[in-house]
KOLPA-491986 format. One record per residue: z, x, y of N, C-alpha, C in turn. Coordinates in steps of 0.05 Angstrom, whole numbers, plus 5000, padded with zeros to 4 digits. Layout:
<rs>
<nw->Z&nu->X&nv->Y&caw->Z&cau->X&cav->Y&cw->Z&cu->X&cv->Y> $
...
</rs>
This chain:
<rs>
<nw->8908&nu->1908&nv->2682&caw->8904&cau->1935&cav->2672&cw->8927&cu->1952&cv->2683> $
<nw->8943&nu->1961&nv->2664&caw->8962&cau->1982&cav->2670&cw->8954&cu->2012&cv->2661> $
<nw->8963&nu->2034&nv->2673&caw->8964&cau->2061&cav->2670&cw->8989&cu->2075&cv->2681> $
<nw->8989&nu->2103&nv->2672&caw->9016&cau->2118&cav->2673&cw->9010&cu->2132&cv->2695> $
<nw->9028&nu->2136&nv->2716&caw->9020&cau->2148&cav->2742&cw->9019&cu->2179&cv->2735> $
<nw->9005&nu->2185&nv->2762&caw->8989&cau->2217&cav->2750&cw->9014&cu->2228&cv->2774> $
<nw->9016&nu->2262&nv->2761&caw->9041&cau->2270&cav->2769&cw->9032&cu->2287&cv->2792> $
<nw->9004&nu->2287&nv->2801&caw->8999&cau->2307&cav->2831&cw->9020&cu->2297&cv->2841> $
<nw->9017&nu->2320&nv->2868&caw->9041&cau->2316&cav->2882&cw->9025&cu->2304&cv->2911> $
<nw->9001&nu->2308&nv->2914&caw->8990&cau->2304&cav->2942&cw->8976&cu->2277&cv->2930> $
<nw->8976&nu->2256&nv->2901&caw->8962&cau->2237&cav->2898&cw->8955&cu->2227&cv->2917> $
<nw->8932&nu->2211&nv->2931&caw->8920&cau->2190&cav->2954&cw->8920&cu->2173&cv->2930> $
<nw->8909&nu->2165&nv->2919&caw->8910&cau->2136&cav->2895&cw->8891&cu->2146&cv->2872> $
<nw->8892&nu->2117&nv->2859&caw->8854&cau->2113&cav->2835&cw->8843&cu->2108&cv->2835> $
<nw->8815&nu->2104&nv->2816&caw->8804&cau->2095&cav->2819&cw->8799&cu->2090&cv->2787> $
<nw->8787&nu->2051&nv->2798&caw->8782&cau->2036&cav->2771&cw->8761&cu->2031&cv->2765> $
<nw->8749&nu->2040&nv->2745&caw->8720&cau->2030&cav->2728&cw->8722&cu->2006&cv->2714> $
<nw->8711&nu->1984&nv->2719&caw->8705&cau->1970&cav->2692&cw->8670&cu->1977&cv->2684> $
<nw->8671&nu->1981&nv->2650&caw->8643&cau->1985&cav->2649&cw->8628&cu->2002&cv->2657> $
<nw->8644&nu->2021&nv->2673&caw->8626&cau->2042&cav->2691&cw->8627&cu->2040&cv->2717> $
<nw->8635&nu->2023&nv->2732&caw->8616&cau->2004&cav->2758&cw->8653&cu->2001&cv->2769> $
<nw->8651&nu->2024&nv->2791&caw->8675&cau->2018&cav->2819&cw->8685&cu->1998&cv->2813> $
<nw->8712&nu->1984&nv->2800&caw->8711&cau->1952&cav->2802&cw->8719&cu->1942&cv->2829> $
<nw->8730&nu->1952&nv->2858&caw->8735&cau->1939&cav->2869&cw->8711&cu->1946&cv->2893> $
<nw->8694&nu->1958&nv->2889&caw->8673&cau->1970&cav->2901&cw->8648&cu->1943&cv->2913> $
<nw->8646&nu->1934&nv->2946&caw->8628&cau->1916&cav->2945&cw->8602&cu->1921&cv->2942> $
<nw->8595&nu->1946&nv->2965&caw->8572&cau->1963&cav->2970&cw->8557&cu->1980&cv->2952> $
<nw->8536&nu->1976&nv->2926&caw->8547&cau->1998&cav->2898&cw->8534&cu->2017&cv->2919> $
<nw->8519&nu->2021&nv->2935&caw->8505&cau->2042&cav->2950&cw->8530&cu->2052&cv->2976> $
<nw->8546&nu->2048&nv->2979&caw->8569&cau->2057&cav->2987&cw->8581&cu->2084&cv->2977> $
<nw->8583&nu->2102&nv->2982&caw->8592&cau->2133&cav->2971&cw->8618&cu->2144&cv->2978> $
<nw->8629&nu->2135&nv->2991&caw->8653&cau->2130&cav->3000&cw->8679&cu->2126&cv->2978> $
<nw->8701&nu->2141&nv->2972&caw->8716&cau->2131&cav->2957&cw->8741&cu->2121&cv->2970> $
<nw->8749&nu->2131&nv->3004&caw->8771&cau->2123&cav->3003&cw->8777&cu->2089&cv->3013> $
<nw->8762&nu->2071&nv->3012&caw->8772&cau->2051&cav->3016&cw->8767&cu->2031&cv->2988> $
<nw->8764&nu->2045&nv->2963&caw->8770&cau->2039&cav->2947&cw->8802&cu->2048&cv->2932> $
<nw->8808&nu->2062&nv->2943&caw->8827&cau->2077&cav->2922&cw->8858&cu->2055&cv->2924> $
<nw->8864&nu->2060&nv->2898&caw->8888&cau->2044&cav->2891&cw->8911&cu->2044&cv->2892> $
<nw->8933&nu->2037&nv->2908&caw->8962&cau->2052&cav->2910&cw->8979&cu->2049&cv->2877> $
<nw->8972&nu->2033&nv->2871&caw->8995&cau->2025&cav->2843&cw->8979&cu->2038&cv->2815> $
<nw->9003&nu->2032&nv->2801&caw->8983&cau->2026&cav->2764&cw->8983&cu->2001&cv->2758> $
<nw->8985&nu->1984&nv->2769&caw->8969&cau->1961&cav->2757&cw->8948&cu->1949&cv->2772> $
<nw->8931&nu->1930&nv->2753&caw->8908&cau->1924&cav->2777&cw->8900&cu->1898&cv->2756> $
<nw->8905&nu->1871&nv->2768&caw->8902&cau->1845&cav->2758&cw->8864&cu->1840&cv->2767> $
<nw->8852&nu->1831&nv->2740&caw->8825&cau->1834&cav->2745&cw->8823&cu->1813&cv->2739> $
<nw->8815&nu->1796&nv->2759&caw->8814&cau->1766&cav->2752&cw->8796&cu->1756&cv->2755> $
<nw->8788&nu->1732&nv->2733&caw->8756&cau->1716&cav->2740&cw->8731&cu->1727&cv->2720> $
<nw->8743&nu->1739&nv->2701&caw->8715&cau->1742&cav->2682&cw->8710&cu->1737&cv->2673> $
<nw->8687&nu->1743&nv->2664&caw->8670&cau->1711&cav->2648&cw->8681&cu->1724&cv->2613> $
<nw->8675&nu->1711&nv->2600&caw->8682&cau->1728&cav->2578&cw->8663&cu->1741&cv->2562> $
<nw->8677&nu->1766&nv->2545&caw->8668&cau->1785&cav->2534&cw->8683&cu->1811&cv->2536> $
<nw->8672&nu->1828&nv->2525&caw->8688&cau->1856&cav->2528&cw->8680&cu->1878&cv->2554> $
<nw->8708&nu->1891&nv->2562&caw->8705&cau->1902&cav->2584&cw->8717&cu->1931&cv->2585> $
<nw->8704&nu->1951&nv->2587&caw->8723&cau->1973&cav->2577&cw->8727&cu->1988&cv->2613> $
<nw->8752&nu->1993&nv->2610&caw->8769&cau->2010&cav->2633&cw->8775&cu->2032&cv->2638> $
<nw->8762&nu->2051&nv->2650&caw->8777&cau->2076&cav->2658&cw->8791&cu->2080&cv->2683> $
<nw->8803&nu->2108&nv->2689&caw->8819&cau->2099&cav->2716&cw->8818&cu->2138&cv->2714> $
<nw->8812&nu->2142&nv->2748&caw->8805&cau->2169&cav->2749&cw->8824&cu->2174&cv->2776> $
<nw->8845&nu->2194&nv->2773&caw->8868&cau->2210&cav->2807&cw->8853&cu->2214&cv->2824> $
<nw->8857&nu->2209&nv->2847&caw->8846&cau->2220&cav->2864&cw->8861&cu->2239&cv->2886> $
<nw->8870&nu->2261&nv->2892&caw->8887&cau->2274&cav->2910&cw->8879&cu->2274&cv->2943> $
<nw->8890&nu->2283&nv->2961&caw->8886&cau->2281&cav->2992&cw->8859&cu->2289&cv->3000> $
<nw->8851&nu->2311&nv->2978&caw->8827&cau->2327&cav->2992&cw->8795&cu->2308&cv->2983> $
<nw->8814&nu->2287&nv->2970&caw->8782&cau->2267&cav->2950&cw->8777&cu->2283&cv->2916> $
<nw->8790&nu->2305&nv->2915&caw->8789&cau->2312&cav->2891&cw->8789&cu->2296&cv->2859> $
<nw->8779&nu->2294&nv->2847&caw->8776&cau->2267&cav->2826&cw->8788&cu->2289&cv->2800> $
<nw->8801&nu->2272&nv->2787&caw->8812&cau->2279&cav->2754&cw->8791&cu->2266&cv->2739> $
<nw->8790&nu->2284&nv->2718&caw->8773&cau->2274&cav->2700&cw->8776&cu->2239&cv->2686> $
<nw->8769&nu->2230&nv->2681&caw->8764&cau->2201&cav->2675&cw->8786&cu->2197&cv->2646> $
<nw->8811&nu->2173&nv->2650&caw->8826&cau->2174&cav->2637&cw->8807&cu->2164&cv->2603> $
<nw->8820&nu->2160&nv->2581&caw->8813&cau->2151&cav->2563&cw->8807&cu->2126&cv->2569> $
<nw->8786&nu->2115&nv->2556&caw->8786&cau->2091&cav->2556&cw->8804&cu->2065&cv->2541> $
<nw->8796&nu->2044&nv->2561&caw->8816&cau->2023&cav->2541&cw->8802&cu->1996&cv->2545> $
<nw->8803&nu->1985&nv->2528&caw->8780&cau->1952&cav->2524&cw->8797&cu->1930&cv->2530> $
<nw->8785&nu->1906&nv->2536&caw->8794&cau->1891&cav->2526&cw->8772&cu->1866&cv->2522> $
<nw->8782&nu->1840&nv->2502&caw->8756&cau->1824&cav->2499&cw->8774&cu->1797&cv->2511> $
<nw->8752&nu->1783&nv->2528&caw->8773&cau->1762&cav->2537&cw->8750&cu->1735&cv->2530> $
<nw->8765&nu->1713&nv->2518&caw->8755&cau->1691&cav->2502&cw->8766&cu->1672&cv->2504> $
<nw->8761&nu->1658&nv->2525&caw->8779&cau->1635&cav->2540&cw->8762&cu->1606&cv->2542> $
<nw->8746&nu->1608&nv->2535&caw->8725&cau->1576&cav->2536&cw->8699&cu->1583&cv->2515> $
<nw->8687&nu->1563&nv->2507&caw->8662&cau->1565&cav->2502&cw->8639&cu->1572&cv->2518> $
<nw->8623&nu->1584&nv->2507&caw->8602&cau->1603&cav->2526&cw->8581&cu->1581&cv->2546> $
<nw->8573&nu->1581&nv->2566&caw->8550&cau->1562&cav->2583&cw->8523&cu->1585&cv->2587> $
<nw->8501&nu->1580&nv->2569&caw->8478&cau->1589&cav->2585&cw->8471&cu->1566&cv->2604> $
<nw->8446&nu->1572&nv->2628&caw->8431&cau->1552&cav->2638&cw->8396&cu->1564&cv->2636> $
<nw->8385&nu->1555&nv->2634&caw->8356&cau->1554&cav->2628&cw->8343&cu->1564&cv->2668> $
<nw->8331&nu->1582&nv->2671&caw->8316&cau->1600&cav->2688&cw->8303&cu->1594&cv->2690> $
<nw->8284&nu->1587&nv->2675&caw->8254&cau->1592&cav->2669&cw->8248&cu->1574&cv->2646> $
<nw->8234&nu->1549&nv->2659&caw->8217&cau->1544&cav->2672&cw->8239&cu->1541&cv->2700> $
<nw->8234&nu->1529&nv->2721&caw->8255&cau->1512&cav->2741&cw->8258&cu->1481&cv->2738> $
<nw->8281&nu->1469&nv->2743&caw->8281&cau->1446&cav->2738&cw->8257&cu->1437&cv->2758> $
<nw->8247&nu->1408&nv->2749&caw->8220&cau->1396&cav->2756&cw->8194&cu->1405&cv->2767> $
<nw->8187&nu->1429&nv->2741&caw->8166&cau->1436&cav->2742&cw->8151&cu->1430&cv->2724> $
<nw->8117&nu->1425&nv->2728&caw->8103&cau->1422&cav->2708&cw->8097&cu->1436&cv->2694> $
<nw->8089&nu->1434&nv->2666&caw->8089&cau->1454&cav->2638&cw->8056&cu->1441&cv->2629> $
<nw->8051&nu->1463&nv->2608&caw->8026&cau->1466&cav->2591&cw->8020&cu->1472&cv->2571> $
<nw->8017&nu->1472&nv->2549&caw->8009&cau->1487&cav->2537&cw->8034&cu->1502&cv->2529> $
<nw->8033&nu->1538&nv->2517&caw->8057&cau->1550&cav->2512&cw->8075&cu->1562&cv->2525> $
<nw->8104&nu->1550&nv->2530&caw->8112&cau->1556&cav->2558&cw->8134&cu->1577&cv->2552> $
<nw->8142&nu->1588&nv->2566&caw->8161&cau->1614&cav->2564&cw->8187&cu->1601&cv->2569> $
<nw->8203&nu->1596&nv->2553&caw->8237&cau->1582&cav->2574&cw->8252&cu->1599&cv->2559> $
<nw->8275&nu->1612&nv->2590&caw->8289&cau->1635&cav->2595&cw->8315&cu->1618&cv->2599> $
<nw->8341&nu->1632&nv->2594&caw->8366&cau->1623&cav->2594&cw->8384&cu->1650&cv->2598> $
<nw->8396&nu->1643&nv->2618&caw->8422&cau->1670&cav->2628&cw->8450&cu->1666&cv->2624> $
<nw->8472&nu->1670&nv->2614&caw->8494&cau->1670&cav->2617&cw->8505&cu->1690&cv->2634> $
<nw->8537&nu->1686&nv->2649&caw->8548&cau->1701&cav->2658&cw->8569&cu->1719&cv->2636> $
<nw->8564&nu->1705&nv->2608&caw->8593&cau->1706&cav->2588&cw->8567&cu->1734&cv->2573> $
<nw->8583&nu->1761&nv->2568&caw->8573&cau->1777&cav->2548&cw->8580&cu->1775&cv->2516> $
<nw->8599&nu->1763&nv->2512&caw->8599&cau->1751&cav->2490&cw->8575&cu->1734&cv->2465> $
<nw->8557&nu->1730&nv->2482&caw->8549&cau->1703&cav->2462&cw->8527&cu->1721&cv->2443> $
<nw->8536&nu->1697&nv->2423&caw->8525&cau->1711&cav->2387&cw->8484&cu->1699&cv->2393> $
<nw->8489&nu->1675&nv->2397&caw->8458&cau->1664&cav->2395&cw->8462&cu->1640&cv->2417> $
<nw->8435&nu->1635&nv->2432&caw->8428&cau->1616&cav->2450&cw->8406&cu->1590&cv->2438> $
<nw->8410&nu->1568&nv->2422&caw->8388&cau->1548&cav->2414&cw->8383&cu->1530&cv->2436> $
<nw->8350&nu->1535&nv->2435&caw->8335&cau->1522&cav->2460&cw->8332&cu->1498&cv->2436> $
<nw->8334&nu->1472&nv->2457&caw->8327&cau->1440&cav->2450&cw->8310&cu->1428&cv->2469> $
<nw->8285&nu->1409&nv->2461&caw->8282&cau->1389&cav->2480&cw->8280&cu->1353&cv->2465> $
<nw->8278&nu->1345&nv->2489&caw->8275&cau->1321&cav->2486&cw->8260&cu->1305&cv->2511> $
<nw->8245&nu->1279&nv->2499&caw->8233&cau->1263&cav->2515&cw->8253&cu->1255&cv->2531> $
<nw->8249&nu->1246&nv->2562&caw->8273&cau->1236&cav->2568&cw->8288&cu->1213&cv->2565> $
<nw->8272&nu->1191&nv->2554&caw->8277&cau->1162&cav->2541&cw->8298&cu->1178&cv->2519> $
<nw->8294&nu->1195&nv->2498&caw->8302&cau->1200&cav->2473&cw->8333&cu->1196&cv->2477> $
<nw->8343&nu->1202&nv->2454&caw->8368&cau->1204&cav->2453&cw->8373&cu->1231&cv->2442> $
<nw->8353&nu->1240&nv->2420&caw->8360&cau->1264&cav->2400&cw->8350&cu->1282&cv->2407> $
<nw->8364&nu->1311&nv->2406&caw->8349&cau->1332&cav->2415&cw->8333&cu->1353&cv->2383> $
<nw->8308&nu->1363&nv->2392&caw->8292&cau->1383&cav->2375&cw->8299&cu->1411&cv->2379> $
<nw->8306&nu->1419&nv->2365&caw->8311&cau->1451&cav->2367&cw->8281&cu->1463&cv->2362> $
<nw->8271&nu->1478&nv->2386&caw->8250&cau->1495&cav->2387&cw->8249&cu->1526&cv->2376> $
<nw->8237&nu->1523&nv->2357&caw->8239&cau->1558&cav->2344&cw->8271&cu->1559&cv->2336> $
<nw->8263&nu->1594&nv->2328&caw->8297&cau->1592&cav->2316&cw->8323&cu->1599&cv->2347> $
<nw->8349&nu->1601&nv->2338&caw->8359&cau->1615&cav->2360&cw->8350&cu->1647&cv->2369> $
<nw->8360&nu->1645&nv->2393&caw->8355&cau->1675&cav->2404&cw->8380&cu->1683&cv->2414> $
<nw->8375&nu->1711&nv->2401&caw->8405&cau->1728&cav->2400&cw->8410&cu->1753&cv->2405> $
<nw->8383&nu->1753&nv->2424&caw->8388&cau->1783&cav->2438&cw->8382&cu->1777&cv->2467> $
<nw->8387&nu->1787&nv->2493&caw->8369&cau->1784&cav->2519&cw->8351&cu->1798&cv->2516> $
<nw->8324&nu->1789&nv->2538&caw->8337&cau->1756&cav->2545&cw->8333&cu->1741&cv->2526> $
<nw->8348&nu->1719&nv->2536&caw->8355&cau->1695&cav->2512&cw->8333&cu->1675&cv->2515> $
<nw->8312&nu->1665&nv->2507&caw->8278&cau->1661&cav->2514&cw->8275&cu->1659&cv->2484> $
<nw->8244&nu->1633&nv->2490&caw->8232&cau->1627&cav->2468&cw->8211&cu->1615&cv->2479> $
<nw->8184&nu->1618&nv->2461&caw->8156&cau->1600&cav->2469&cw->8154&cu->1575&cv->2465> $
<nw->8160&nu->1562&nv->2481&caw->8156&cau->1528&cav->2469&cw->8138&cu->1516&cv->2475> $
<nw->8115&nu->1505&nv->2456&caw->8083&cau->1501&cav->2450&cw->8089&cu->1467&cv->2460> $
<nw->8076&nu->1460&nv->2478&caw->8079&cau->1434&cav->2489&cw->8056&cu->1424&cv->2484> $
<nw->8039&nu->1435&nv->2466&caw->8001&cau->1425&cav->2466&cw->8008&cu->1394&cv->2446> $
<nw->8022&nu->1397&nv->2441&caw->8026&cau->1362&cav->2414&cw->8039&cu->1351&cv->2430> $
<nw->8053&nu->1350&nv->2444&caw->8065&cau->1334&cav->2457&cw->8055&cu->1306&cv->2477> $
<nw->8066&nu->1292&nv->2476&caw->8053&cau->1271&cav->2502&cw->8056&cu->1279&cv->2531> $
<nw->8035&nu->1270&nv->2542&caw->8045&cau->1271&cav->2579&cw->8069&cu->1255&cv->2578> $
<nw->8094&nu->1264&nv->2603&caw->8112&cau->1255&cav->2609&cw->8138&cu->1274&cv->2618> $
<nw->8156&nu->1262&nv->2617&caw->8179&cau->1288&cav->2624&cw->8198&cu->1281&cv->2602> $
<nw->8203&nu->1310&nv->2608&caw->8227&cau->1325&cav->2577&cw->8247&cu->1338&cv->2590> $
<nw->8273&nu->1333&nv->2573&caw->8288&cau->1355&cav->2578&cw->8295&cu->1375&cv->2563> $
<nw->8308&nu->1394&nv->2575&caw->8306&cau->1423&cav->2568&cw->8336&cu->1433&cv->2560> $
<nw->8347&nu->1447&nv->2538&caw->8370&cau->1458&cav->2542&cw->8374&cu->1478&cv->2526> $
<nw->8396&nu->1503&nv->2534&caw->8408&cau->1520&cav->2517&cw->8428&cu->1519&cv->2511> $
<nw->8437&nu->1515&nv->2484&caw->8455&cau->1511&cav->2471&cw->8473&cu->1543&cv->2459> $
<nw->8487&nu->1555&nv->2479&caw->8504&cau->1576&cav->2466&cw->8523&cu->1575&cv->2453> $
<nw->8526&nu->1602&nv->2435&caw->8554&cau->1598&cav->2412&cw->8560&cu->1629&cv->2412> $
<nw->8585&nu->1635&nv->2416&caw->8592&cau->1658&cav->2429&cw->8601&cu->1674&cv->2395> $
<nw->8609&nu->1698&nv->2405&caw->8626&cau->1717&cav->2372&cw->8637&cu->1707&cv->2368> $
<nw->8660&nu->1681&nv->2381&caw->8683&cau->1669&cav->2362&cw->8674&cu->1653&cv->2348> $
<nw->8645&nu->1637&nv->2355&caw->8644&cau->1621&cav->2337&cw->8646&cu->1587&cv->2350> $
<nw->8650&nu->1593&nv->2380&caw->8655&cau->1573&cav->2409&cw->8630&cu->1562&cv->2411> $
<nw->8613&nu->1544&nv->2404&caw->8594&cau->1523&cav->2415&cw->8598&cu->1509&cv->2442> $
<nw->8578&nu->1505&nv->2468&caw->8581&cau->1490&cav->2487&cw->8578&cu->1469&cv->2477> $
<nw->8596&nu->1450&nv->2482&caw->8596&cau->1420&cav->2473&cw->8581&cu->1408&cv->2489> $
<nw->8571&nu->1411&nv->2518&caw->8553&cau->1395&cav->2544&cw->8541&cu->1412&cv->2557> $
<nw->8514&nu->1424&nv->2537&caw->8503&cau->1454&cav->2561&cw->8493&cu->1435&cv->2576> $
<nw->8484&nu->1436&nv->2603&caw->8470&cau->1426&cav->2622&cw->8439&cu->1426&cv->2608> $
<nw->8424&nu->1409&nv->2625&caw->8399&cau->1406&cav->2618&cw->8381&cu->1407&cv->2644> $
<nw->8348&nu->1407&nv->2634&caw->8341&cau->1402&cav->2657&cw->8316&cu->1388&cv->2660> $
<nw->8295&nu->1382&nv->2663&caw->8270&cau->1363&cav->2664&cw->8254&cu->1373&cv->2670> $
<nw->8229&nu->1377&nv->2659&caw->8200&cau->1388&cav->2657&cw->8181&cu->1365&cv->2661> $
<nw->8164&nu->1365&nv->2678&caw->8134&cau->1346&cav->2671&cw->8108&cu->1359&cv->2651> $
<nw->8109&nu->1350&nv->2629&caw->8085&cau->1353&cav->2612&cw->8065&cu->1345&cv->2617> $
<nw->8043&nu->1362&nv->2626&caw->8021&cau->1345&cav->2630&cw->7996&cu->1368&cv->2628> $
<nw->7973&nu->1356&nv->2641&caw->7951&cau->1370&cav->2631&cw->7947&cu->1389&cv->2661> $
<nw->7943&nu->1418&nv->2648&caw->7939&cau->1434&cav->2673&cw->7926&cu->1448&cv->2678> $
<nw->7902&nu->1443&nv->2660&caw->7878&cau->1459&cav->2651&cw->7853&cu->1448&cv->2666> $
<nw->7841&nu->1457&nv->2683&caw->7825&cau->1461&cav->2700&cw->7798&cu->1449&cv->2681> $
<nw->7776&nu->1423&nv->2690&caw->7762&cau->1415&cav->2669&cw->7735&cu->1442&cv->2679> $
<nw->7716&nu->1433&nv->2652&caw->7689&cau->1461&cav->2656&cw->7682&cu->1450&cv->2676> $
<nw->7671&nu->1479&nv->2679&caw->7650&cau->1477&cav->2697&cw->7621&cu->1466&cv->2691> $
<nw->7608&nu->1449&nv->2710&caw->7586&cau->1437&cav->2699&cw->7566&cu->1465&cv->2695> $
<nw->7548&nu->1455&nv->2683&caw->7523&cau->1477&cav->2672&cw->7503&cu->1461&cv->2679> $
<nw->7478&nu->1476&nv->2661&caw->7451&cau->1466&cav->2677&cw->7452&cu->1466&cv->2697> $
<nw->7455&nu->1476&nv->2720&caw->7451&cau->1458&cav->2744&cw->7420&cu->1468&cv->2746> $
<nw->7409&nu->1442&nv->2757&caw->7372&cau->1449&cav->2769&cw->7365&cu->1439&cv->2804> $
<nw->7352&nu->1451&nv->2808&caw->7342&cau->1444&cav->2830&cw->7306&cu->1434&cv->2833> $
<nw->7302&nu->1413&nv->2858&caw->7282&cau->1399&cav->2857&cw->7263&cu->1394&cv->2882> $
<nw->7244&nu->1407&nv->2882&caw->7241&cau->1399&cav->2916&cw->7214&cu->1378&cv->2911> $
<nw->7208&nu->1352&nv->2927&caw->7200&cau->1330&cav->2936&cw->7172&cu->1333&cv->2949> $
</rs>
């Protein structure tokens, strides 16, 4: 990220927003600006996951005085195909009935997330419901037809370019019965 240096004369440095959010800021409860502030105009932001990231950059002078917030400027960065991983359920947990499975990416990019399972003998995977393409990225998957046994689990993301994960990770569920049998009735009593 480059900017045009501000012409105070008493400048102390800047400060950089990505998104809103201090970017070099560890503490967000920290209130403090001067051990963020920036000597240069440039500022190499490295390590993001991909998607779009918009930048402002605000003067700061000796006394902590702030300039209003420069224009903004974006950029979209699209360097691999997207990875969700599945949350929810946890890997090797037992399932029932209609189960909730949740999937997070670190990439803001992605267009749609398709949840699959499979037996784990199988080879082929079932796409459950349709994709999901808003967060969270979640779908109900009805395990009541299914056999006892273990399955695996995966989200299959495909980002705005159009980037499919070729090897989302997976993970393994036990299917089984988890439903508490009735309670007996009648009960009588008898005395002798």
């Amino acid at each position: 990220v480059d900017w045009t240096a501000s012409t105070e004369t008493d400048l102390a440095g800047y400060l950089l927003y990505r998104d809103g959010q201090l970017l070099n800021q560890t503490n967000p409860s920290d209130s403090s600006i001067r051990p963020y502030l920036l000597d240069g105009t440039t500022y190499l932001d490295k390590a993001l996951p991909d998607g779009r990231f918009v930048y402002t950059v605000v003067a700061v002078d000796k006394a902590d005085n702030q300039s209003r917030p420069s224009d903004p400027a974006s950029v979209t960065v699209d360097n691999r195909a997207p990875q969700a991983v599945i949350v929810e359920p946890a890997n090797g947990a037992s399932v029932d009935g209609v189960v909730y499975v949740k999937a997070q990416s670190p990439d803001t990019d992605i267009a749609s997330v398709r949840f699959q399972f499979k037996a784990a003998a199988e080879a082929a995977w079932t796409d459950i419901g349709s994709a999901s393409t808003k967060l969270p990225y979640s779908v109900d998957w009805d395990t009541k037809a299914l056999a006892n046994g273990n399955y695996q689990l995966r989200a299959v993301a495909t980002d705005l370019g159009g980037r499919t994960d070729a090897a989302p990770p997976a993970i393994t569920v036990l299917r089984k019965n988890l439903r508490r049998p009735e309670a007996p009735s009648e009960l009588t009593t008898r005395v002798d």
